[in-house]
C-alpha beads as a LAMMPS data file, in Angstrom:
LAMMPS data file: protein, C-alpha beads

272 atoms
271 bonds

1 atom types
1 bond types

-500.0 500.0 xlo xhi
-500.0 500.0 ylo yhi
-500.0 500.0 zlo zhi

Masses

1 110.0

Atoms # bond

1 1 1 286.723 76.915 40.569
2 1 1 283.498 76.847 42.655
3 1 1 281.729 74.880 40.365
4 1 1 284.549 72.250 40.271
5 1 1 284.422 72.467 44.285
6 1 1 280.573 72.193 43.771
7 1 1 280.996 68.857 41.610
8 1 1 283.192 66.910 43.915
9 1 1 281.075 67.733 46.975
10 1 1 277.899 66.358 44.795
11 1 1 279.771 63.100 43.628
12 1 1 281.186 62.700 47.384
13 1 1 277.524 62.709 48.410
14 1 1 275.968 61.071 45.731
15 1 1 274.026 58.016 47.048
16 1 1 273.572 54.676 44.338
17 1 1 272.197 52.570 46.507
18 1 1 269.244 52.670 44.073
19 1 1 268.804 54.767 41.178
20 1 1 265.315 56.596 40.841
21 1 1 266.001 56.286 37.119
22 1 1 268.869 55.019 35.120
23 1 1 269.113 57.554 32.924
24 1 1 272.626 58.171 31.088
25 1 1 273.890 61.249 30.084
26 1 1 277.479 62.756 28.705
27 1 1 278.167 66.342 28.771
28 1 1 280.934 67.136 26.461
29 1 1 283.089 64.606 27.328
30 1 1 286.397 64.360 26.330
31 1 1 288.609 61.372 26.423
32 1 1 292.815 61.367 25.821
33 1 1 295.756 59.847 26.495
34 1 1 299.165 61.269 26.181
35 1 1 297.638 64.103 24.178
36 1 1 295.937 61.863 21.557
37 1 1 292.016 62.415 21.865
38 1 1 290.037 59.800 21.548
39 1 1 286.555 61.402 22.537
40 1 1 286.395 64.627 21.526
41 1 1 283.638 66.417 23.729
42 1 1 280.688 63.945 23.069
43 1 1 276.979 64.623 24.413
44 1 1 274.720 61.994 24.925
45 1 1 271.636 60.609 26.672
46 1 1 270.420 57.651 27.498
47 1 1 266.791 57.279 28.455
48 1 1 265.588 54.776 30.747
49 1 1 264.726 51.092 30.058
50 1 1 265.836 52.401 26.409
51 1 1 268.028 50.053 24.272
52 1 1 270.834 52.114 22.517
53 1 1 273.262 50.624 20.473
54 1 1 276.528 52.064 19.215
55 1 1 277.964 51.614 15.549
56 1 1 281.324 52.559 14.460
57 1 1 284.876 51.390 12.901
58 1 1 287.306 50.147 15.199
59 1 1 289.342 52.646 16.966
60 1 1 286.228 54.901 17.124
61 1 1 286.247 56.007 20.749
62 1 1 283.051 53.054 21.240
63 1 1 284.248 51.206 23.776
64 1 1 286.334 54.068 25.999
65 1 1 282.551 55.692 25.665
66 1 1 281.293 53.100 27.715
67 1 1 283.923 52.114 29.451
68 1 1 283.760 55.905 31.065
69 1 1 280.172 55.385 32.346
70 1 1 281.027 52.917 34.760
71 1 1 284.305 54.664 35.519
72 1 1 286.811 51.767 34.111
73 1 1 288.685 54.834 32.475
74 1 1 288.597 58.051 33.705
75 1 1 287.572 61.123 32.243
76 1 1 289.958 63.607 30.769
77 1 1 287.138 66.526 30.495
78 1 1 283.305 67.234 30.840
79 1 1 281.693 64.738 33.149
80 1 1 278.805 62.002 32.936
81 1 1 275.817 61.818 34.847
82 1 1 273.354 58.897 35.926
83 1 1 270.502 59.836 37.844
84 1 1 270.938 63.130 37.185
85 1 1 274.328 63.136 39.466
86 1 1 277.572 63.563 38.408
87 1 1 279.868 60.293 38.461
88 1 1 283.424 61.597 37.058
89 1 1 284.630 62.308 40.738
90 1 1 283.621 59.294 42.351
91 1 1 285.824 57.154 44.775
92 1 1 285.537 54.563 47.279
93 1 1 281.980 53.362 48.489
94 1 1 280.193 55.690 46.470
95 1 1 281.619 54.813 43.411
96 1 1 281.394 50.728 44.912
97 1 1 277.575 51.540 44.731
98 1 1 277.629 52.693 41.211
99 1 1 278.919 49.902 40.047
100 1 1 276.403 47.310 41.594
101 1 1 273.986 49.401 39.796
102 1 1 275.509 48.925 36.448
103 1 1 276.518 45.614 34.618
104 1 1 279.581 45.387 32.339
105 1 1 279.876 42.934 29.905
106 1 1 283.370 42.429 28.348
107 1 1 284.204 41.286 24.772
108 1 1 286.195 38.542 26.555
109 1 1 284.531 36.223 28.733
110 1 1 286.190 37.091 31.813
111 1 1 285.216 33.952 33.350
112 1 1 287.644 32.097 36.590
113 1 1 288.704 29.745 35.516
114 1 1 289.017 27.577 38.421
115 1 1 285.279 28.398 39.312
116 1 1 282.404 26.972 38.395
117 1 1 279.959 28.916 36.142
118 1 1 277.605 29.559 39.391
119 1 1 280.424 29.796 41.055
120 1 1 281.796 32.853 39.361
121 1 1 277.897 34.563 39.915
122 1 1 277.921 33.866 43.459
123 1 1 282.019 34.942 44.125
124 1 1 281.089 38.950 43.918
125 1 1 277.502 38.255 45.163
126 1 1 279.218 37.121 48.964
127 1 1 282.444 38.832 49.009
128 1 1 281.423 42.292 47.049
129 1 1 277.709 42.325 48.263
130 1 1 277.511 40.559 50.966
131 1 1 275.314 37.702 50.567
132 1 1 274.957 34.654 52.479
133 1 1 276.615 31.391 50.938
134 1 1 272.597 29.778 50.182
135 1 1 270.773 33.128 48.611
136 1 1 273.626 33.980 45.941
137 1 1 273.654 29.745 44.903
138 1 1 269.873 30.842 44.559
139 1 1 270.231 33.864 42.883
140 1 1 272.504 32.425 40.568
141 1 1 270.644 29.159 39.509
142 1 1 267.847 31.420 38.900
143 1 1 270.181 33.537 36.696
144 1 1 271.533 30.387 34.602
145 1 1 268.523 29.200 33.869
146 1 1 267.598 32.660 32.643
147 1 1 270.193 32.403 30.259
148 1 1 269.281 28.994 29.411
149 1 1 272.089 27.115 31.229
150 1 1 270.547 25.736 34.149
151 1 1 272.621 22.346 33.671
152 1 1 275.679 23.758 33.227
153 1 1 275.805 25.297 36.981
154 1 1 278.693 22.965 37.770
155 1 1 280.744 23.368 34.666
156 1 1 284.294 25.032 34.480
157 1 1 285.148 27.878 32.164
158 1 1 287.041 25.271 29.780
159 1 1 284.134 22.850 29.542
160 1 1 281.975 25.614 28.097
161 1 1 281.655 26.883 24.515
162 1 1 282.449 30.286 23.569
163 1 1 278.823 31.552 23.356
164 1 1 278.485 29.659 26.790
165 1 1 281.106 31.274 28.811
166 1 1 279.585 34.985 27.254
167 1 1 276.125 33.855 28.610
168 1 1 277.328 32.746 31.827
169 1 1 279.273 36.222 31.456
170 1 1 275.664 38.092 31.356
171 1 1 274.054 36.084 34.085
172 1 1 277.313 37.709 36.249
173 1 1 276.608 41.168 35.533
174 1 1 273.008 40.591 36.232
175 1 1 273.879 39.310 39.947
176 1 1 273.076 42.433 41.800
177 1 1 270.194 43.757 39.316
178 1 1 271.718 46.172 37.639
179 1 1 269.740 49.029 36.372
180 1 1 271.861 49.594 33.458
181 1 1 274.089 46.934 31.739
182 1 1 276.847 47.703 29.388
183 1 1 277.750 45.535 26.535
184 1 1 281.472 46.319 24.965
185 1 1 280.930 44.027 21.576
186 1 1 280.097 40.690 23.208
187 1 1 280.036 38.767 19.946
188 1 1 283.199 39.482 18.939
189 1 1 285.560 37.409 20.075
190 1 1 282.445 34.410 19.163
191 1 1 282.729 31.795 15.743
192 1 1 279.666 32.966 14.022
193 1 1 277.513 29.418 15.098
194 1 1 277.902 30.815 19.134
195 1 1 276.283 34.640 18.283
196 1 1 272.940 33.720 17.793
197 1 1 272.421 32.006 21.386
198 1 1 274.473 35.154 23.304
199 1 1 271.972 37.810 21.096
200 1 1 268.796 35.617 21.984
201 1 1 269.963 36.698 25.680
202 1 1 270.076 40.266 24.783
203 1 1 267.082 39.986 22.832
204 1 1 265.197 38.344 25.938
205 1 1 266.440 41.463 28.372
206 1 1 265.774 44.320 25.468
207 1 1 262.602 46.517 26.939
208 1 1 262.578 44.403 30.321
209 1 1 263.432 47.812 32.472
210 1 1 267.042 47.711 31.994
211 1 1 268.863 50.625 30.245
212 1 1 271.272 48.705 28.000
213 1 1 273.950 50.553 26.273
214 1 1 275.509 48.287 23.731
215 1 1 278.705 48.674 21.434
216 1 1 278.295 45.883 18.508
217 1 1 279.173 45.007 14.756
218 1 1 276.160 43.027 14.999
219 1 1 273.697 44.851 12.178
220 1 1 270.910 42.786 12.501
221 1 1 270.117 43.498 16.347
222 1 1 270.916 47.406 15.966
223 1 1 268.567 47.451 13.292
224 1 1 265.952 44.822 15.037
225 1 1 266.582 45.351 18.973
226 1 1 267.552 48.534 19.947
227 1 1 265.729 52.012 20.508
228 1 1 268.201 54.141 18.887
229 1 1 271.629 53.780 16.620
230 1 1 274.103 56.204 17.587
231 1 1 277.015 56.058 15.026
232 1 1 280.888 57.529 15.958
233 1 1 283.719 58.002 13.881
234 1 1 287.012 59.930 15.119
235 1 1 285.822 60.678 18.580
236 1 1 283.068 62.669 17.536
237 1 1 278.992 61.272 17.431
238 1 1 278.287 61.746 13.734
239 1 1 274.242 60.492 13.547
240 1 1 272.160 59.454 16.180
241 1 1 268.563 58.018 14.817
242 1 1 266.066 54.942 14.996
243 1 1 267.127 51.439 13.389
244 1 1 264.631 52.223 10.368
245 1 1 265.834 55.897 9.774
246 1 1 269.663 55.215 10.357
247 1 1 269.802 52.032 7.973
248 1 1 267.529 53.122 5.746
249 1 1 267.879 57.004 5.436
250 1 1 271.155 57.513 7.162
251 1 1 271.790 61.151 6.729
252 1 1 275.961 62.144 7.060
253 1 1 278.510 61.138 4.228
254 1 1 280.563 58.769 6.283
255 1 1 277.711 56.880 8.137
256 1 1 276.305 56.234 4.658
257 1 1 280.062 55.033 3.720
258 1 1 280.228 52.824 6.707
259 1 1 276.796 50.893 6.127
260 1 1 277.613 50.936 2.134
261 1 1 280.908 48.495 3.294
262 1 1 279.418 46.361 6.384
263 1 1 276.165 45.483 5.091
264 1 1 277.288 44.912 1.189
265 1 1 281.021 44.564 1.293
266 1 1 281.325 42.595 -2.036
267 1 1 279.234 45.684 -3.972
268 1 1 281.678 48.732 -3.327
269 1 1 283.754 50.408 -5.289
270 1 1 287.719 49.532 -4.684
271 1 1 289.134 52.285 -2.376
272 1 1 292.954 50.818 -3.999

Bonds

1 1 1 2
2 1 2 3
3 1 3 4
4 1 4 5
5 1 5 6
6 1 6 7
7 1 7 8
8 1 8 9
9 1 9 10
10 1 10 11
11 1 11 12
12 1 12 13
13 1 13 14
14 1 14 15
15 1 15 16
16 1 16 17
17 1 17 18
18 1 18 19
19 1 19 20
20 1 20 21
21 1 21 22
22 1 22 23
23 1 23 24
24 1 24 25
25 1 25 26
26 1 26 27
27 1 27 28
28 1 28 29
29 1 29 30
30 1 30 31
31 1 31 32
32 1 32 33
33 1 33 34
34 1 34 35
35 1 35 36
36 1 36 37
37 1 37 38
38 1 38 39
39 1 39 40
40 1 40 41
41 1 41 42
42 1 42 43
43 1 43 44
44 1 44 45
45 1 45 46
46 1 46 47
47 1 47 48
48 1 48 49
49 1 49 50
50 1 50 51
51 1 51 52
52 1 52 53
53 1 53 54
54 1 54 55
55 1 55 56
56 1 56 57
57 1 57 58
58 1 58 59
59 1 59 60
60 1 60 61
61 1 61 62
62 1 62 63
63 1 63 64
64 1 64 65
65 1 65 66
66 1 66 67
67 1 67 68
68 1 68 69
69 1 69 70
70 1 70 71
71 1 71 72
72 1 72 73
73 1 73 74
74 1 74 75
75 1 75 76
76 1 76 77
77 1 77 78
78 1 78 79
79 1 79 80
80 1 80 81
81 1 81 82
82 1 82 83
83 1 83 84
84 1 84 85
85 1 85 86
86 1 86 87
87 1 87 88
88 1 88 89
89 1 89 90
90 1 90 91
91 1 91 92
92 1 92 93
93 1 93 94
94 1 94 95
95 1 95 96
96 1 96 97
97 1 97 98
98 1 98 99
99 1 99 100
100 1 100 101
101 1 101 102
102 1 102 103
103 1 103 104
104 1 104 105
105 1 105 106
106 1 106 107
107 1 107 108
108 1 108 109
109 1 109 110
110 1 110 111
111 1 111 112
112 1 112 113
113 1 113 114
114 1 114 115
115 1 115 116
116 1 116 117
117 1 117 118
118 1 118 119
119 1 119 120
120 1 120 121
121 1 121 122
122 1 122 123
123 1 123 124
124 1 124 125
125 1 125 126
126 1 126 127
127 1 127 128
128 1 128 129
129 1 129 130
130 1 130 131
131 1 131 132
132 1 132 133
133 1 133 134
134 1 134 135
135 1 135 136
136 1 136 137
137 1 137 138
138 1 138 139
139 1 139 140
140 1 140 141
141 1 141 142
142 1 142 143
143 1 143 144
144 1 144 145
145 1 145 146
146 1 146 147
147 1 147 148
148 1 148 149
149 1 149 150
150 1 150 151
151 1 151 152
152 1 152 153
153 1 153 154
154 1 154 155
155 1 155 156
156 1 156 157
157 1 157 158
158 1 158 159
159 1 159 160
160 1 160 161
161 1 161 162
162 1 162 163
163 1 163 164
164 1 164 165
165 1 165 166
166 1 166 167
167 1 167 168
168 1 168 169
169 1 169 170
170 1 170 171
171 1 171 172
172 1 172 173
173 1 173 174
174 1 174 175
175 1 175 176
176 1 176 177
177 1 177 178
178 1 178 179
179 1 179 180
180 1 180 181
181 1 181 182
182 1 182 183
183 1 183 184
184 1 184 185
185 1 185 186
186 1 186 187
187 1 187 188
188 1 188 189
189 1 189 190
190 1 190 191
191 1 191 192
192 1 192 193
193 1 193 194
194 1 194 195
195 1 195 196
196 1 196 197
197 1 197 198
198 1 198 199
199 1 199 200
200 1 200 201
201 1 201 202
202 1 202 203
203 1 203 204
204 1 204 205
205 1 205 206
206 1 206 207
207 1 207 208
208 1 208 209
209 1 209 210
210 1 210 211
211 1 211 212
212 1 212 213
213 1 213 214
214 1 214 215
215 1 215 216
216 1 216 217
217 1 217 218
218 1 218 219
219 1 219 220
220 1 220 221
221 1 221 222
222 1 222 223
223 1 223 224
224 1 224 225
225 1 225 226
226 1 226 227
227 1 227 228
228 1 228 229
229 1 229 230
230 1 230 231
231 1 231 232
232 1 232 233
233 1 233 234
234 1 234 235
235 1 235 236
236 1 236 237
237 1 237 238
238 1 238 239
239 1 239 240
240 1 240 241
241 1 241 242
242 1 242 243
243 1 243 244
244 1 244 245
245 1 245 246
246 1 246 247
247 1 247 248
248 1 248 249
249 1 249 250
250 1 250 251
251 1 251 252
252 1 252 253
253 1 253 254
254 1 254 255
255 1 255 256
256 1 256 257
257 1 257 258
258 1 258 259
259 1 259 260
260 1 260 261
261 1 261 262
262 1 262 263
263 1 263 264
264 1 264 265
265 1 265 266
266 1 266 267
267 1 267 268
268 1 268 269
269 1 269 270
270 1 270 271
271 1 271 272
């Protein structure tokens, strides 16, 4: 009882203004909704500035994992911590300031669409953070060119392309300078031409400081890109490794199922 008394009166204090280091870590965290778990006490940590990316059939608890870190669900059990402080009971301002810190980026664009492109950078950048009108224009032309859309600053949501509108997407959660960005599969919902320009702009922000947790189906930047693969199944973290051990030398039963059917699904033998 003390210790939960303990945890609230750290998370009610807990200052993210800035975060000495965005480091990521989840202590036996457990995830459920009307009784069906969906996370089923997972530990994990996230170093920072390191690129982790997380593998896994659908329905595998990937995206509630990261939707927990920046508090878009809530927890059911255990807690997470960034900066070494514990995040599960934040509210109000405090948990405001976590959020600046971290970027979110959603399989769906997300976009306004009655905004323009800089437009929907600059909205939260005035009302959320209080900018003036002329810095967030200037933060966010910086930001599209970044993402190599400088011309498209006065463009609507339905005059961009798929892997547009997800780029545009990324220069919004980069408004504030996040210290860690979340990425809940942001190819997916992409035809296969529109990946390669949306991974380029993951590729370019890989190693650049920013601790970048990302959920994907995308093989070739797990194995290319990122730190370490963690791999769930069932709620449960079955194999965490680097790209060259994990596809190479993966070392459970059903990660070595799962690789055998994504990365040669026309050389398996017929489950029927």
């Amino acid at each position: 009882m003390l210790s939960g008394l303990f945890t609230r009166s750290a998370a009610s204090a807990a200052d993210f203004t800035h975060l000495r280091q965005a480091r990521v870590e989840l202590r036996d965290v457990i995830k459920q909704y009307d009784g069906h778990r969906v996370l089923n006490g997972v530990n994990l940590t996230v170093e920072p500035g390191e690129v982790v990316t997380i593998l896994g059939p659908s329905g595998s608890g990937k995206s509630t994992l990261i939707r927990l870190i920046n508090q878009l669900e809530s927890l059911s059990g255990g807690d997470i911590f960034i900066d070494d402080k514990p995040i599960g009971q934040l509210k109000g301002a405090a948990l405001r300031q976590l959020r600046s810190r971290i970027g979110f980026v959603f399989q769906q664009f997300n976009l306004y669409a009655h905004l323009t492109a800089q437009q929907n950078i600059t909205l939260a950048l005035e009302y959320v953070h209080g900018w003036n009108k002329e810095a967030a224009r200037q933060r966010a032309r910086e930001l599209l060119d970044q993402v190599g859309l400088a011309e498209k600053a006065d463009a609507f949501a339905a005059q961009l392309s798929g892997g547009q509108q997800q780029r545009v997407a990324i220069a919004r959660a980069l408004a504030s300078s996040p210290q860690i960005i979340l990425f809940d599969e942001p190819t997916s919902a992409l035809d296969p031409e529109m990946i390669g320009e949306v991974l380029q702009v993951m590729k370019n922000l890989a190693h650049s400081g920013i601790t970048m947790i990302v959920v994907t189906h995308e093989m070739h930047f797990a194995r290319e890109i990122a730190d370490r693969v963690v791999f769930i199944d069932g709620g449960d973290i079955l194999e965490v490794a680097s790209p060259e051990v994990f596809f190479t030398r993966p070392q459970h039963p059903r990660t070595q199922r799962f690789l055998k059917k994504v990365l040669d699904p026309l050389h398996q033998e017929s489950s029927l």
